[in-house]
N, C-alpha and C positions, 0 to 999 in steps of 0.2 A: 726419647728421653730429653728432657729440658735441663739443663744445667742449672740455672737460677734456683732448683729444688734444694739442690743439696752443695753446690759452688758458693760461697759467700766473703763480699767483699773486708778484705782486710788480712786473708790466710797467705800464708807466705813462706819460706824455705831458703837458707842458704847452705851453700857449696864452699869448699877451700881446699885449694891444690895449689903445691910447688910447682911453678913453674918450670916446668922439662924443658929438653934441646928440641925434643917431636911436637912443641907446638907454638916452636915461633918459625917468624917469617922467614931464616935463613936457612931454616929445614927444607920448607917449600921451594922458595927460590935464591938460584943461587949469587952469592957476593951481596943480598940482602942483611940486613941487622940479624943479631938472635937475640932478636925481641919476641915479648908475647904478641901470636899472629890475630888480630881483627879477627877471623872466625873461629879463632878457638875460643876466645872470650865470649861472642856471641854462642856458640856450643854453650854452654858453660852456665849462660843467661836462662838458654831454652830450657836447660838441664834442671836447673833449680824451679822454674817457673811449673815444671812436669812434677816437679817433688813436692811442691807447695799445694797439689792438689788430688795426685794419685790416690791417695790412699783411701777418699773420697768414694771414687769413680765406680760403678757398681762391675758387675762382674759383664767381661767379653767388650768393654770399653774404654778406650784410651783418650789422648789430646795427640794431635799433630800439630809443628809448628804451621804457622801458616804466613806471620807478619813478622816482620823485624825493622825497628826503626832506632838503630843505635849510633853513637856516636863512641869512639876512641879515643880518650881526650891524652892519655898519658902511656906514656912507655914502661914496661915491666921487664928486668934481664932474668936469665935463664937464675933457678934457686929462691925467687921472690915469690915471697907469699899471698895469693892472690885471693879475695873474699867474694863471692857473688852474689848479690836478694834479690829476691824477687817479690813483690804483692800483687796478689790480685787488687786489681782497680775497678773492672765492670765485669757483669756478670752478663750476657745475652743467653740465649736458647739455646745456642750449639756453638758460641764463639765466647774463651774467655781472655779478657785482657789483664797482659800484667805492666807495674812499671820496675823496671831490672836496674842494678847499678852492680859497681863492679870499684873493689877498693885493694890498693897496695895499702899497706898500713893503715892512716889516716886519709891517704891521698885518693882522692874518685880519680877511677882511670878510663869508667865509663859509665855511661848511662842510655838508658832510654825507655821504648816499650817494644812489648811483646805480644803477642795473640796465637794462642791456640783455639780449635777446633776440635770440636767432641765428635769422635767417631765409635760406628759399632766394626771391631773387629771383623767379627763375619763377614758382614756387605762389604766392607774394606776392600777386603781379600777378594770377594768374590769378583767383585766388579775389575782389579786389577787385572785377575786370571784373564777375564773376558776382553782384555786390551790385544 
């Protein structure tokens, strides 16, 4: 399956969640802030970037993440509104790339890019089991 058939640059998808106590940094580690944590935001990126093109994807195939090159520019407290986009930007064979940002209000609290991988479920799987 080639992605560039039916993947097309410009589709895109966002996310918005209150920020909870389970997904900042004071949850994880302790005497830390309870800030929103760096990988929940990235989650969050990947999450939207997967929405922006699922519905796409033909039947028994998904995306994995594969890349992340994000930056955390700003702090978010527990009850903050937090927005996530995602665009596809390029489109390869079996790799597609997105650019993510990540907004409290007005404010960017992050950005960057993303990259998924087109996979067939089955072989996925199979080849896993055979590990």
């Amino acid at each position: 399956m080639d992605a560039r058939d039916f993947i097309k640059i410009g589709m895109s998808a966002e996310r918005t969640l209150v920020v909870p106590a389970e997904r900042t940094v004071g949850h994880f580690v302790p005497d830390m802030p309870m800030v929103y944590a760096t990988p929940m935001m990235i989650l969050e990126m990947e999450m939207a970037s997967s929405d922006a093109i699922r519905s796409y994807l033909q039947l028994g195939w998904i995306t994995v993440g594969t890349e992340v090159d994000i930056r955390h520019l700003g702090a978010s407290l527990v009850g903050a509104t937090v927005r996530v986009a995602a665009k596809v930007v390029t489109v390869e064979r079996r790799v597609i790339r997105f650019e993510v940002e990540a907004f409290e209000g007005g404010r960017r609290i992050g950005d960057g890019r993303h990259a998924r991988g087109l996979v067939n479920v089955e072989t996925f799987t199979k080849r896993l089991a055979g590990k």
